[in-house]
Every structure is written in structure tokens, then in C-alpha cells.
C-alpha positions as CSV (number, residue, x, y, z in Angstrom):
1,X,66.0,98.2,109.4
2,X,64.0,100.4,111.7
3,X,59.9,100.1,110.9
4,X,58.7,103.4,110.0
5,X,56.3,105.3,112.7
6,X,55.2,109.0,113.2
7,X,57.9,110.5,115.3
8,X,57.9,114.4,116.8
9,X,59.6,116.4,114.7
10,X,62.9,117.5,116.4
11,X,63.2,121.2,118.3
12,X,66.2,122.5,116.0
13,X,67.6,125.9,117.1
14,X,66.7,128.1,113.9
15,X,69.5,129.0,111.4
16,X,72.0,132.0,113.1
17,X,73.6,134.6,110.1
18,X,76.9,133.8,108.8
19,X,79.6,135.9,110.3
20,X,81.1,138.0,107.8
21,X,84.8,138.6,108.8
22,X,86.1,142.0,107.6
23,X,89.8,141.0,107.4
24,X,88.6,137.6,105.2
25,X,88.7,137.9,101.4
26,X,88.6,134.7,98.8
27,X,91.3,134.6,96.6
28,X,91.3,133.9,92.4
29,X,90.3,129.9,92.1
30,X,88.8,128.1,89.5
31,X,85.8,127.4,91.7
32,X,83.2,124.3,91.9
33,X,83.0,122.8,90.2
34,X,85.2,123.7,87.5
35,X,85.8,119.7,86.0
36,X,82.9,118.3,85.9
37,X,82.9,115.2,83.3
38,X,80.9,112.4,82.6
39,X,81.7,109.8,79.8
40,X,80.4,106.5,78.5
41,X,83.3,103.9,76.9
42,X,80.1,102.3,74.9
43,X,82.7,99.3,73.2
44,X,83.4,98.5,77.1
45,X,79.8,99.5,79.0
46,X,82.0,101.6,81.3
47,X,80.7,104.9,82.2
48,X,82.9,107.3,84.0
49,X,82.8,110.8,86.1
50,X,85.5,112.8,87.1
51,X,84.7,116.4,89.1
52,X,87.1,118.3,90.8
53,X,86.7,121.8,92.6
54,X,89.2,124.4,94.3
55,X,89.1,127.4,96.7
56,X,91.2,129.7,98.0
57,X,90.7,132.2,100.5
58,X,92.8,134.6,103.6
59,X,92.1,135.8,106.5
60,X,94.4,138.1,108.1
61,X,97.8,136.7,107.0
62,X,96.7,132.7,107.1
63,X,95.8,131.4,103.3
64,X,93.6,128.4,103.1
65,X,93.3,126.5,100.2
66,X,90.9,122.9,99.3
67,X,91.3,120.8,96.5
68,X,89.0,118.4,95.7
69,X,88.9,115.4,93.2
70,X,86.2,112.5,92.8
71,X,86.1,109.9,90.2
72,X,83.4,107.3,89.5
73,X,83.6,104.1,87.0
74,X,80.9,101.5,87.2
75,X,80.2,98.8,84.4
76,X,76.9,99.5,82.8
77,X,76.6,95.7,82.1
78,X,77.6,94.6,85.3
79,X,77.0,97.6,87.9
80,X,78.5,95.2,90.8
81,X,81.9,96.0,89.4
82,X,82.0,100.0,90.5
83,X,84.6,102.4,91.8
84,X,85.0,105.4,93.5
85,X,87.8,107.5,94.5
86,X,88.5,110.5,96.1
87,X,91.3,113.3,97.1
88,X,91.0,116.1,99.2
89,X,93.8,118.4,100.3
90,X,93.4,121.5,102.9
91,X,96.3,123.2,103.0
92,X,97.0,126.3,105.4
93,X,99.8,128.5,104.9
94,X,100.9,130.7,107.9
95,X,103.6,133.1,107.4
96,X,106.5,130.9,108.4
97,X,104.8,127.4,108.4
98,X,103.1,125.3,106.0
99,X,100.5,122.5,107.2
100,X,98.9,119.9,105.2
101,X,95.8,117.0,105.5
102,X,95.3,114.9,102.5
103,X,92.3,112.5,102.5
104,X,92.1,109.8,100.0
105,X,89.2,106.9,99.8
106,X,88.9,104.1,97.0
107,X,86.2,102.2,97.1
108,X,85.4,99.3,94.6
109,X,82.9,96.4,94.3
110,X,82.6,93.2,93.0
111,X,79.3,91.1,93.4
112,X,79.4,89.8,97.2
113,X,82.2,92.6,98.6
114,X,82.5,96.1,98.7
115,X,86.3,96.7,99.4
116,X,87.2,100.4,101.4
117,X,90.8,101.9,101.8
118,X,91.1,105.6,103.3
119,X,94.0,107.3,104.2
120,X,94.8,110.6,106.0
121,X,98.4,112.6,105.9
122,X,99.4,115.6,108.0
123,X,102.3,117.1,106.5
124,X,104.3,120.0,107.9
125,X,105.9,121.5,105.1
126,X,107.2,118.4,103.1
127,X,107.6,116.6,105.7
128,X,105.0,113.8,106.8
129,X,104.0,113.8,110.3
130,X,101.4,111.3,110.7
131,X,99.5,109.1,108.4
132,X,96.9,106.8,109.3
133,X,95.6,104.1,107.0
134,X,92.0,102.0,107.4
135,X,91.1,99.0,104.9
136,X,88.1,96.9,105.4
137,X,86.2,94.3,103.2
138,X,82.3,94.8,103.5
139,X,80.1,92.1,102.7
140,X,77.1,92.9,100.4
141,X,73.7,92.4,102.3
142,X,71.6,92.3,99.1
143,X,72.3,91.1,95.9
């Protein structure tokens, strides 16, 4: 843990205006969030949230689409045992080519471990090009 201290306060450039791109225009989507959940199993102690978002937009003639889900679970009577998981897709559709990266994480705890898998796809139409998974086991520090 780093000891707190006064510090100087960093020389951040200020905020520069969003460009604004003429030939850009978003495109019907349900928005975010448009699921956005939260419910409590009280016979279990288990209390859960789900969101999920979209967008959709184009510029020139490239559409871009981003899905996003998240979902937590963590027992209310023992909060060690928790989840999370989450999905994200961008997909960009060019006018003869499809690309797309998918992201998903799960993460759940027990009382000494926290245990991480991610994964990342690229596909090119429906075909997977590359896919990269990570796993690791975390110790918990405090308990």
C-alpha cells in the first residue's frame, strides 16, 4: 500500500471538442442500458444482476456495432462465494468483409481464491482467426 502524502496535482492538457463527423450517423439500437435487472432468490440469499447494452452506428459505408452483457451473483450469506461474467462483441461490417472481437471474463470467488478466465476471438466472417485464452488463480490478501 502506498502511504498517503500531498502530491502536485498533475498538468493535464484541458478537454479538446469531440469531432463531429458529417458522413457518421447512429443507427436504431435498443441503447444503454436497455436490461438492466437486479433480483434477490431470498429462499437461497442469492442476489443477482444482469445488464446488457447495444449500439449501432456508420460512417461512410463501415457499420459498427457493440454488444454488451454483464452478470453478477454473489451469496448474500456468504459474499465470498461471488461471480461475475461478461461479453462484449464489436463487430464491423465493411462492404465485402465482416470482422469480429469477442471478449468474455468469468470471475468467481470462494473464501481464500479469486479464480479469472478471459478470452478474446477475432473472427473474419465465421471463421475464427485467433483466440487467446488467460486463466489465473488469485490468492485473497484479506479475509
Amino acid at each position: 500500500m502506498i502511504p498517503y502524502t500531498e502530491r502536485p496535482t498533475p498538468g493535464f492538457l484541458p478537454s479538446q471538442p469531440r469531432e463531429q463527423r458529417p458522413d457518421a450517423r447512429g443507427l436504431k439500437s435498443p441503447g444503454w442500458p436497455f436490461k438492466n435487472c437486479v433480483s434477490r432468490d431470498i429462499i437461497h440469499s442469492i442476489t443477482t444482476m444482469e445488464w446488457e447494452g447495444e449500439s449501432r452506428m456508420e460512417i461512410e459505408r463501415r457499420r459498427y456495432f457493440s454488444i454488451d452483457k454483464t452478470f453478477y451473483q454473489t451469496d448474500d450469506v456468504n459474499p465470498a462465494n461471488s461471480s461475475f461474467s461478461g461479453e462484449t462483441v464489436r463487430t464491423i461490417e465493411l462492404e465485402n468483409r465482416k470482422l469480429e472481437l469477442k471478449t468474455f471474463i468469468s470471475l468467481h470467488s470462494d473464501k481464500a481464491n479469486f479464480y479469472v478466465k478471459f478470452t478474446r476471438q477475432i473472427f473474419e466472417g465465421t471463421e475464427l482467426i485467433k483466440e487467446r485464452t488467460w486463466k489465473e488463480t488469485i490468492p485473497r490478501e484479506f479475509h
